[in-house]
C-alpha positions as CSV (number, residue, x, y, z in Angstrom):
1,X,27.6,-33.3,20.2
2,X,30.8,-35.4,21.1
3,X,34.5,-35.2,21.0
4,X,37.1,-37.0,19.2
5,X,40.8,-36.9,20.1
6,X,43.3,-38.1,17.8
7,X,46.1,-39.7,20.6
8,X,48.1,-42.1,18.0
9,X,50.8,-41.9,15.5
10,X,54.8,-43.1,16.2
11,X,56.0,-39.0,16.4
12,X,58.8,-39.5,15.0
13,X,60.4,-36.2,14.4
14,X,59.9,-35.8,18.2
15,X,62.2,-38.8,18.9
16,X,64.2,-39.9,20.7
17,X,61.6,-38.3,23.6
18,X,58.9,-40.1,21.9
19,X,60.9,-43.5,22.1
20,X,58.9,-44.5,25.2
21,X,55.3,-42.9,24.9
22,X,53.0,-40.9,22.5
23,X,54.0,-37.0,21.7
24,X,50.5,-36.3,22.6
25,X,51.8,-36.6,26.2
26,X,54.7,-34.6,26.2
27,X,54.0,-31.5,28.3
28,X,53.9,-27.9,27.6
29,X,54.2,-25.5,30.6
30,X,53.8,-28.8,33.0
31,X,50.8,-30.3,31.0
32,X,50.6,-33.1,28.6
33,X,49.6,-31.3,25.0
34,X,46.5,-33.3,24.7
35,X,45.0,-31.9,27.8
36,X,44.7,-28.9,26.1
37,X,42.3,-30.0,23.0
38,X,40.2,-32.2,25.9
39,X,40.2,-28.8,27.4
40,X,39.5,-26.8,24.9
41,X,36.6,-29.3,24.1
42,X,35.0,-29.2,27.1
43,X,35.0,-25.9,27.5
44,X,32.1,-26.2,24.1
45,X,29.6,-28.2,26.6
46,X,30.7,-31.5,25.5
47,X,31.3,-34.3,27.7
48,X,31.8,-37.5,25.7
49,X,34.7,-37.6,24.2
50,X,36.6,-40.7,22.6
51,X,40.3,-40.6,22.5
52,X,42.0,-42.6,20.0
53,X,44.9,-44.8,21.0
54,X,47.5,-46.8,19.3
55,X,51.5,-47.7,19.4
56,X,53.9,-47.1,21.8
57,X,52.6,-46.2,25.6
58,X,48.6,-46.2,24.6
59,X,48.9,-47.7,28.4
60,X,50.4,-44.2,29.4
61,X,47.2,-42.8,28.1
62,X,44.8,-44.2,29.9
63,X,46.8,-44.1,33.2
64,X,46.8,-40.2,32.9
65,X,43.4,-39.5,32.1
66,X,41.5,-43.0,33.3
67,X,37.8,-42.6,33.2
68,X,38.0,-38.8,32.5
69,X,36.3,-38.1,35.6
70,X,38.9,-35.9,37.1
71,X,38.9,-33.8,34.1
72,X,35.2,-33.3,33.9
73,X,34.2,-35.1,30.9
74,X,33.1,-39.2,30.1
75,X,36.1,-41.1,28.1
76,X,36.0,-43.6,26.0
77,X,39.0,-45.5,24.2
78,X,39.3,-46.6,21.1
79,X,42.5,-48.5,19.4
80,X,43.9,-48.1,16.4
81,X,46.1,-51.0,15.4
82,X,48.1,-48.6,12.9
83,X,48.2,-45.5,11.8
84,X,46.7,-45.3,8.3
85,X,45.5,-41.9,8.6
86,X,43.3,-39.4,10.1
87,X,40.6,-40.6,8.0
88,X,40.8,-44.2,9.1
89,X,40.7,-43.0,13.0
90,X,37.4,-40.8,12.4
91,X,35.8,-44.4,10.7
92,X,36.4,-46.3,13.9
93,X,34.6,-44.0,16.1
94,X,31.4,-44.8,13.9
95,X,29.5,-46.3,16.5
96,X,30.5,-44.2,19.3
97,X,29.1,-41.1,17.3
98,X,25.5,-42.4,16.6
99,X,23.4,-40.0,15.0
100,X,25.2,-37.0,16.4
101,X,27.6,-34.2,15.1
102,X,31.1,-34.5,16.5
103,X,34.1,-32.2,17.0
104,X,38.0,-33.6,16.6
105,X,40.9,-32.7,17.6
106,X,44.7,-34.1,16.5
107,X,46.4,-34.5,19.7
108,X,49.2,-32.5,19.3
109,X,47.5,-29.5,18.5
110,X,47.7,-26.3,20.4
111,X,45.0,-23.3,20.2
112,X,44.0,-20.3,22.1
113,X,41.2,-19.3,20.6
114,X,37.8,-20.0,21.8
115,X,35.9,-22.3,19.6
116,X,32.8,-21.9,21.9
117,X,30.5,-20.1,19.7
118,X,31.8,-22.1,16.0
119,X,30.5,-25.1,17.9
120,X,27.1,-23.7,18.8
121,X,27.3,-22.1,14.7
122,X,27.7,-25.6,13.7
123,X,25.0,-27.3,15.4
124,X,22.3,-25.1,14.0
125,X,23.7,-25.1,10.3
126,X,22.7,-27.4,7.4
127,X,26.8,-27.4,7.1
128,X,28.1,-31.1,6.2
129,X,31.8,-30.3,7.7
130,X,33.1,-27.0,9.3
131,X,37.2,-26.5,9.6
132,X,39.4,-24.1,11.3
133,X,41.8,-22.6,9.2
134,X,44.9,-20.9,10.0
135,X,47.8,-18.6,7.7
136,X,51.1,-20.1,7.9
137,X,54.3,-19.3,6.9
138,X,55.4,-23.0,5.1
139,X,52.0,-24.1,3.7
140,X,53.5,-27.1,1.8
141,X,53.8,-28.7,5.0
142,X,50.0,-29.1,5.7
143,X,47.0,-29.8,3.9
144,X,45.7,-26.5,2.0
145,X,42.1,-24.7,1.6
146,X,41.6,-22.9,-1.5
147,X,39.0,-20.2,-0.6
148,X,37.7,-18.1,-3.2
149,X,35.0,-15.0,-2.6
150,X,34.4,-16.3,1.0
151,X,33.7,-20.3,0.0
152,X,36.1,-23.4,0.3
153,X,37.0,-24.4,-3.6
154,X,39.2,-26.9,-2.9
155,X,41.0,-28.9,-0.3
156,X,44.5,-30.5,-0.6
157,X,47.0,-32.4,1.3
158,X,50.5,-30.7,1.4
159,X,50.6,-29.4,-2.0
160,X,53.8,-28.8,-3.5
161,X,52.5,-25.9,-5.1
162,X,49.8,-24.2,-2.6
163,X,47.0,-21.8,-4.0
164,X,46.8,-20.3,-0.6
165,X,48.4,-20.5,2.9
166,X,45.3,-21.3,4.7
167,X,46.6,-24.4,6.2
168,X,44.0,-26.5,7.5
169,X,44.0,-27.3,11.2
170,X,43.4,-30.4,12.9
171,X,40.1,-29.5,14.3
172,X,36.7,-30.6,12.4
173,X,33.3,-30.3,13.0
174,X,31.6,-33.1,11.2
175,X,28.2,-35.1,10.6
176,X,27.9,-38.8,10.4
177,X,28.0,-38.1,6.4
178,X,31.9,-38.0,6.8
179,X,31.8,-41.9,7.0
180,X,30.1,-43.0,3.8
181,X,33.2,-41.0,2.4
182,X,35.7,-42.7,4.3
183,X,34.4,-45.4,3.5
184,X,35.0,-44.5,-0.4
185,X,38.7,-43.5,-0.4
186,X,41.8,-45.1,-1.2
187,X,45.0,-45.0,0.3
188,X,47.0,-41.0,-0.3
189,X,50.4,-41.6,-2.0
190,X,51.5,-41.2,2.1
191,X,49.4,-45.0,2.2
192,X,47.1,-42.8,4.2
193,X,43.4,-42.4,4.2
194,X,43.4,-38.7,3.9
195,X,40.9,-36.3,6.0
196,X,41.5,-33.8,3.4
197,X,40.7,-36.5,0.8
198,X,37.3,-37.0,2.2
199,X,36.6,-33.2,2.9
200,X,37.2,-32.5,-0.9
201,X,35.0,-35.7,-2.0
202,X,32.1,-33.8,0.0
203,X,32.6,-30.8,-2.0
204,X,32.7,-32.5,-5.0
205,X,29.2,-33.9,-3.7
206,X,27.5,-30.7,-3.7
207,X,27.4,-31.2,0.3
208,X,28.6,-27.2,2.3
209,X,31.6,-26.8,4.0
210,X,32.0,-24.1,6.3
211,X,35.3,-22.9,7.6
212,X,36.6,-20.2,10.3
213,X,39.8,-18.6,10.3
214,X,41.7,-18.4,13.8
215,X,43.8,-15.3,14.0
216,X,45.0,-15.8,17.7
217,X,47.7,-18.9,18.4
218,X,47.4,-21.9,16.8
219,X,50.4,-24.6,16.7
220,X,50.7,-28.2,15.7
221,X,53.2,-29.4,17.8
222,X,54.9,-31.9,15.3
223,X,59.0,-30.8,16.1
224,X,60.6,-29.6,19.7
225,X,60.8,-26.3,17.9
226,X,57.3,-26.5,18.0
227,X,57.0,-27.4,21.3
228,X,59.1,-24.9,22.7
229,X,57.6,-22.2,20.8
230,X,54.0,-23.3,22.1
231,X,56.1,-23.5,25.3
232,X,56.7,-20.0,25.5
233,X,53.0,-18.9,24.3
234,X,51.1,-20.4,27.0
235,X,53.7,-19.6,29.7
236,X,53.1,-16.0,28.6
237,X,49.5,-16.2,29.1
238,X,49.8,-17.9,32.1
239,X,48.6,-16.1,36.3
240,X,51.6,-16.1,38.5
241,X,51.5,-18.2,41.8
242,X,54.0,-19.1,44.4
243,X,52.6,-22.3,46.5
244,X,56.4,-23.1,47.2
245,X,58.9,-22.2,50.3
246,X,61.8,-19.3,49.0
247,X,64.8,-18.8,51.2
248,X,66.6,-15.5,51.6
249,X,68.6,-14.2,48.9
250,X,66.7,-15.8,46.3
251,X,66.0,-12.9,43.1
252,X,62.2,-14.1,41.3
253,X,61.8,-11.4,38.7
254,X,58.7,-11.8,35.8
255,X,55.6,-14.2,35.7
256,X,56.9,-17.1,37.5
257,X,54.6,-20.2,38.4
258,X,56.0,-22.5,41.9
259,X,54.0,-25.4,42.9
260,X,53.9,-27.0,46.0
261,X,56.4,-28.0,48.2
262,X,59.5,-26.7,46.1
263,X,62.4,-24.9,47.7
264,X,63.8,-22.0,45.9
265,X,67.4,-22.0,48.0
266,X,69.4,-19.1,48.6
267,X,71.6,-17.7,45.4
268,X,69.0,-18.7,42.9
269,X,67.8,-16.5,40.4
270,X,64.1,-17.6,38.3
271,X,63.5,-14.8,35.3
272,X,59.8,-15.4,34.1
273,X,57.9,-16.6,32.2
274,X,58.2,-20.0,34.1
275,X,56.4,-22.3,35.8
276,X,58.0,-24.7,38.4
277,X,55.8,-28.1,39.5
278,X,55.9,-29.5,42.8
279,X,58.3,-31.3,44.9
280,X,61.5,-29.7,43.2
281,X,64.3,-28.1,44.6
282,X,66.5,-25.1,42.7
283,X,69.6,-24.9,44.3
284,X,72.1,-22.1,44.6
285,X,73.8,-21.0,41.9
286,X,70.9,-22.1,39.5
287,X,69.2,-19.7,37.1
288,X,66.2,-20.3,35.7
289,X,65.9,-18.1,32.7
290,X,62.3,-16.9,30.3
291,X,60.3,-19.6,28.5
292,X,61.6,-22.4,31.1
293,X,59.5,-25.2,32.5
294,X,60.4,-27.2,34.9
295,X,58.4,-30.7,36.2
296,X,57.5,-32.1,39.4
297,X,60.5,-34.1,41.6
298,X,63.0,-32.2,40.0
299,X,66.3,-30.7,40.8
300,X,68.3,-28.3,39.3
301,X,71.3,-26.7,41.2
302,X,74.3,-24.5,39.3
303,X,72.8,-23.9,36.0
304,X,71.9,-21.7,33.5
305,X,68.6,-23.1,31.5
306,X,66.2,-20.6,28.9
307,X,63.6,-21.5,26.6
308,X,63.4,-24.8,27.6
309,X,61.7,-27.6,28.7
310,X,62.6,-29.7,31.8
311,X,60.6,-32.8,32.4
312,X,59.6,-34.5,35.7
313,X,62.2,-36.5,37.8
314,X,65.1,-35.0,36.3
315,X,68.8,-33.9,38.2
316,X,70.8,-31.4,36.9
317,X,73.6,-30.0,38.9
318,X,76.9,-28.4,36.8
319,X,77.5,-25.2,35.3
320,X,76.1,-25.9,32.1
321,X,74.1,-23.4,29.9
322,X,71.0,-25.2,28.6
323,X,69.2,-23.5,25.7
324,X,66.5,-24.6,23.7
325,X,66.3,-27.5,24.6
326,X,64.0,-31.1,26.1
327,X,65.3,-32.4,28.5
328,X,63.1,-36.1,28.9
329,X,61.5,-37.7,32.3
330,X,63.9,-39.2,34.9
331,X,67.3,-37.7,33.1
332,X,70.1,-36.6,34.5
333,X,73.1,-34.6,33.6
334,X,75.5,-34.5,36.0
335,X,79.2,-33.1,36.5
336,X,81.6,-35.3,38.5
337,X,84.6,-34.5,36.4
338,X,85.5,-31.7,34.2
339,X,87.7,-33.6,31.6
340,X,85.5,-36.4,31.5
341,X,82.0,-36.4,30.3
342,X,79.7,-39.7,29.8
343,X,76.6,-40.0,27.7
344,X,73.7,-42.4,27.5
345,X,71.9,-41.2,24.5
346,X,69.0,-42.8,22.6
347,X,68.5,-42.6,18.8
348,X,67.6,-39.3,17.3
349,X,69.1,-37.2,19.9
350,X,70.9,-34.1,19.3
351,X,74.3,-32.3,21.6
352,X,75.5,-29.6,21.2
353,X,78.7,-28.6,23.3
């Protein structure tokens, strides 16, 4: 089998942090999202794996992951020149399938569960498609499964009115057959060939669809609220370690994660779960509350962050109370007066003081 990861799309309920490069890159606990479905697919066997590109920082893409040989696996790119839909990405990895059966993944989703043993399922079944489904609270927002006495009656795209609330997630298992279908729709009222489109037209074919149902974590990552939350998740799942150098008087309480070459200084306080990266420094007077992460070449001295996310490069030193919150690469909020405050702030971005 090989792997298909869906790396395009503008994200633009992520922005303004997606102003500058792809969503799929945004880190959760210190790693870009997408690193977890190339993960999670290689932990199946498979080593091939295409990773669809397109819009703003595609470059950024292929800078992180290169050749894929650092991460284990074979990469190849693919571009798609807009984003007409998850359907429309599946087509253009036609001749990079072959013959085979594939797994795909949407970038910006987040699981936990082991899909080690639906993979090896899938390769011995006559099944034309197999799909991972997941009970959610809002199940307008994605596209639905009706399942009925244990079989898959009917697939839709974000119903307003949905039978059930088995959303479906954005990981397939699918045979070359999926492409004749693609080839066959017509543009969703979104102007978007629709995965769930062609998924329904197999059914209507006679052809089988399987389906699992994950009960442990699964998130897609489409809002910061999302990303926090998923945040928080994997930080609590995650070993502690302490690669760093702590002076005295520092207070580390929890599951707390300190990478290399970062000074914890006297008067800090770190609550976990949190992971630190390398290179930073957390000054006195800092406390670095649960749910936090915190990038490489950072440094934070005076104040007060929780459930949050702190990206690499960035300087923040004031008492300030930080709370649910992204805080973007290279940023800084410094305070050199109290009665006078100046922002820089891009489109889409939220304050609250």
């Amino acid at each position: 089998m090989k792997g298909i990861i869906l790396h395009g799309g503008h994200g633009t309920r992520l922005r303004p942090l997606t102003h500058t490069g792809p969503k799929q890159l945004l880190p959760i606990a210190n790693k870009p999202m997408s690193q977890y479905c190339l993960e999670s697919i290689k932990s199946t066997g498979i080593k091939d794996i295409a990773i669809i590109i397109g819009g703003i920082g595609s470059n950024k893409v292929k800078e992180y992951y290169e050749d894929g040989k650092e991460f284990g696996v074979n990469i190849t790119y693919i571009e798609q020149e807009s984003p007409n839909g998850i359907a429309q990405a599946i087509r253009l990895c036609k001749d990079f399938i072959g013959n085979e059966k594939f797994l795909v993944f949407l970038g910006d989703n987040i699981i936990q569960k082991d899909i080690v043993e639906f993979k090896k399922e899938f390769e011995t079944d006559d099944a034309s498609a197999s799909i991972l489904l997941c009970e959610v609270d809002n199940p307008s927002r994605f596209g639905i499964a009706d399942v009925q006495d244990g079989k898959i009656k009917k697939i839709m795209e974000k119903p307003k009115d949905p039978p059930t609330n088995l959303a479906v997630t954005g990981i397939y298992f699918l045979t070359r057959e999926i492409f004749d279908i693609i080839d066959r729709l017509k543009p969703s009222w979104r102007n978007e060939y629709e995965i769930t489109d062609a998924l329904q037209i197999l059914l209507e074919s006679g052809k089988k669809i399987t389906y699992y149902t994950i009960t442990d974590y699964w998130k897609d990552t489409g809002t910061p609220e999302d990303i926090i939350h998923a945040n928080q998740i994997i930080l609590t799942g995650m070993k502690p370690y302490f690669h760093g150098i702590k002076e005295d008087r520092v207070s580390i309480e929890g599951n707390v994660m300190i990478g290399e070459n970062t000074i914890i200084r006297s008067g800090a306080k770190i609550i976990g779960p949190v992971i630190i990266g390398k290179n930073c420094e957390i000054g006195s007077g800092a406390h670095i509350g649960a749910n936090t992460s915190v990038g490489d070449n950072s440094i934070l001295i005076r104040c007060n962050i929780e459930d949050s996310i702190v990206m690499s490069g960035c300087v923040i030193d004031c008492k300030i109370n930080i709370r649910n919150s992204i805080i973007s690469n290279n940023s800084e909020i410094i305070e050199k007066n109290e009665n006078k405050k100046i922002f820089l702030i891009g489109e889409g971005s939220k304050i609250s003081l």
